[in-house]
C-alpha positions in Angstrom: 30.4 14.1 19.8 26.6 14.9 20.5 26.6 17.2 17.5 28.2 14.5 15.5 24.8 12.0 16.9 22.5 14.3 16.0 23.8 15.0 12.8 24.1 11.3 11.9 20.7 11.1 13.3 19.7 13.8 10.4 21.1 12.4 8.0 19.3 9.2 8.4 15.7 10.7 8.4 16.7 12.6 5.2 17.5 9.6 3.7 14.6 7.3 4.9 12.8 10.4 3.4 14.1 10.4 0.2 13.7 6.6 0.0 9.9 7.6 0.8 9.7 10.0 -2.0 11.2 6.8 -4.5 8.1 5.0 -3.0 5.8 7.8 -3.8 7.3 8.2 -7.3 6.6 4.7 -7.9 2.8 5.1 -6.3 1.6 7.8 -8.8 0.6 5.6 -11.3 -2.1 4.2 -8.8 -2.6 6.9 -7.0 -2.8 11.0 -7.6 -2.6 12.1 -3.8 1.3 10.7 -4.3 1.9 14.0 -5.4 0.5 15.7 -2.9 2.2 13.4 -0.9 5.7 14.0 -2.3 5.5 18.0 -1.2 4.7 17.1 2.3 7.5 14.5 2.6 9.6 17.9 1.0 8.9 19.3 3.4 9.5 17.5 6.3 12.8 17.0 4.5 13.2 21.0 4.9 12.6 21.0 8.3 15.6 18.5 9.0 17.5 20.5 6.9 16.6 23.1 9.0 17.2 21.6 12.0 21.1 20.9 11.2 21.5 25.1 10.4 20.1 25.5 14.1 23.1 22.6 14.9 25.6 23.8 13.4 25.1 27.3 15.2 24.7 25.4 18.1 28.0 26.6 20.4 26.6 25.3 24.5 25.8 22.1 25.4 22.4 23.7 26.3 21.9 25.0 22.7 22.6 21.2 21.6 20.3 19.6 24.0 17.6 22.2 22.7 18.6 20.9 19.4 18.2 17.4 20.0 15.0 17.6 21.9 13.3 19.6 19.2 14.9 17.3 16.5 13.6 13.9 18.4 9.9 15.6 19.1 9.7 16.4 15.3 11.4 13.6 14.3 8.6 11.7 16.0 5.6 13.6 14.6 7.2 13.3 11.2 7.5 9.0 11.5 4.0 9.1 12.8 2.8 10.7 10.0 4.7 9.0 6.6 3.3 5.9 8.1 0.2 7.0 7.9 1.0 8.5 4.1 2.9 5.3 3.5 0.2 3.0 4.4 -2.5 4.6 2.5 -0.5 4.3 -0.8 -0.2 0.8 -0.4 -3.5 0.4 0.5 -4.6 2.4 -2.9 -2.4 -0.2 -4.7 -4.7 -2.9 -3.1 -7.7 -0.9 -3.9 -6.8 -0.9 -7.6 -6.5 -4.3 -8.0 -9.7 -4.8 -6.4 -11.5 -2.6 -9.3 -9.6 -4.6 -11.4 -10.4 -8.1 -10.2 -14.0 -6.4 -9.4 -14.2 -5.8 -13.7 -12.6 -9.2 -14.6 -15.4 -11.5 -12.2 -18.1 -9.0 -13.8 -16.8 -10.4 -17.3 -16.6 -14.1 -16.1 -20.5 -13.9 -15.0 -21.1 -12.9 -18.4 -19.9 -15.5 -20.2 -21.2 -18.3 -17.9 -24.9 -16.1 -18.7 -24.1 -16.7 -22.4 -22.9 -20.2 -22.3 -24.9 -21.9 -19.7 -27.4 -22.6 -22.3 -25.2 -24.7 -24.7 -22.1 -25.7 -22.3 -21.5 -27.0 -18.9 -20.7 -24.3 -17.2 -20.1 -26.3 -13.6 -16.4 -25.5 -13.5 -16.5 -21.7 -14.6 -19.0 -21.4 -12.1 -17.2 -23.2 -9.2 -14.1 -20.9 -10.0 -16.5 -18.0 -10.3 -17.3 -18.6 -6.2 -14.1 -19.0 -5.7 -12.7 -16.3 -7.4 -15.8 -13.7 -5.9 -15.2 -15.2 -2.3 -11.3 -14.0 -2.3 -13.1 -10.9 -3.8 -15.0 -10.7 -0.8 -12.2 -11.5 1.9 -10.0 -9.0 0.2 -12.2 -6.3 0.2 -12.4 -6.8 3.5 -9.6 -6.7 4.3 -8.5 -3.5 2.5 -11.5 -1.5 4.6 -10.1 -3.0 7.6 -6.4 -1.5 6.6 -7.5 1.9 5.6 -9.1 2.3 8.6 -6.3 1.3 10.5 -4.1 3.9 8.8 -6.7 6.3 8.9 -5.9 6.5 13.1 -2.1 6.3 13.2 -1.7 9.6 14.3 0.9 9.4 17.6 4.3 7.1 17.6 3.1 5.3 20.8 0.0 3.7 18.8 1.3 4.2 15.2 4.0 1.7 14.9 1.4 -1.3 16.6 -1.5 0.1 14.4 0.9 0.5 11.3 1.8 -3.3 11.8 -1.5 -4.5 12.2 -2.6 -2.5 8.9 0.0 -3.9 7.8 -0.7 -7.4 8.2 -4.7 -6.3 6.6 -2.7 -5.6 3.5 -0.8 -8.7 3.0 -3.9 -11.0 4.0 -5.9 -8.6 1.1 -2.9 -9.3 -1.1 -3.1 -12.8 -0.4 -6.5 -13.2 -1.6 -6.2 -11.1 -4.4 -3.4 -13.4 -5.6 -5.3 -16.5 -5.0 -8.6 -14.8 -7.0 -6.2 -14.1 -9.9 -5.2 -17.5 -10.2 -8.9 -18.1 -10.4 -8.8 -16.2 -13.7 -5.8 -17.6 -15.1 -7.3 -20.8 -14.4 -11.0 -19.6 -16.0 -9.1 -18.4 -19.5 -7.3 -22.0 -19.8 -10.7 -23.9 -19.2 -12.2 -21.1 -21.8 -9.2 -22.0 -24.3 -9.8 -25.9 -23.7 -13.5 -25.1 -24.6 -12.3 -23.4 -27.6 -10.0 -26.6 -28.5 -12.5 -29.2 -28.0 -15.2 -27.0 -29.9 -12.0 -26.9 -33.0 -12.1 -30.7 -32.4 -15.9 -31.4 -33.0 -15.8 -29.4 -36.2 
């Protein structure tokens, strides 16, 4: 019965592994350390693997309990750390759309430059503060999350730290949604300019 725990226990940390790797997969289009990321989730997934060889020779309940204690300690290490590799491939996802809203205000300010001289410009430029104070907020918030992850480095700590990061990614997230609706908003007033301008003539 105790081999049949730990061996159910193994099988679910391959799997939450291999789930990790689907993540990591994903991240690489955002993100080149996912590959380097990939062969150290391999290899934790190796040392599982190992882990069940050393159960299945496993013939003494103190042979098992060896077993179990080295598979929980390492099992341990292991979480510790893909939440630490998990949380700084999100938080490169957040740091990409930062240089991409970063790009897309820098274009905004130069079109209010070009037309402030023959267009009112008041409501470009009020969604332009908006837009660069999100900008701001996020940014912020991103630092403060890869930080965060930067430290979660024991289980005790990691999952509270994790969580907390976390919650820095999904307020940056917020923001960064709210700043692109600032755009979306900016290219309709652009296209009503555009009208009204087709209107005149």
């Amino acid at each position: 019965k105790a081999k049949n725990q730990i061996g159910t226990g193994l099988d679910l940390g391959v799997e939450y592994l291999n789930g990790v790797n689907i993540l990591l997969d994903w991240a690489q289009s955002w993100d080149p350390t996912a590959v380097e990321h990939k062969d150290e989730i391999s290899g934790y997934i190796a040392k599982l693997e190992g882990y069940r060889v050393d159960l299945n020779k496993a013939e003494t309940k103190a042979a098992i309990f060896k077993v179990s204690n080295d598979v929980r300690s390492e099992w341990n290490s292991i979480r510790a750390d893909v939440k630490r590799i998990t949380g700084e491939i999100l938080a490169a996802k957040i740091n990409l759309s930062l240089t991409q809203g970063q790009a897309a205000l820098n274009k905004v300010d130069r079109i209010i430059q070009e037309r402030r001289a023959y267009q009112d410009v008041s409501t470009l430029e009020a969604l332009y503060a908006d837009a660069s104070e999100k900008y701001v907020r996020a940014e912020a918030d991103y630092e403060s999350a890869k930080n965060i992850f930067e430290t979660v480095n024991d289980v005790p700590s990691g999952n509270a730290l994790y969580n907390q990061g976390h919650e820095f990614l999904r307020s940056a997230n917020n923001y960064l949604t709210g700043l692109y609706q600032d755009l979306k908003q900016v290219q309709r007033e652009l296209a009503r300019a555009r009208m009204l301008q087709g209107v005149k003539k």
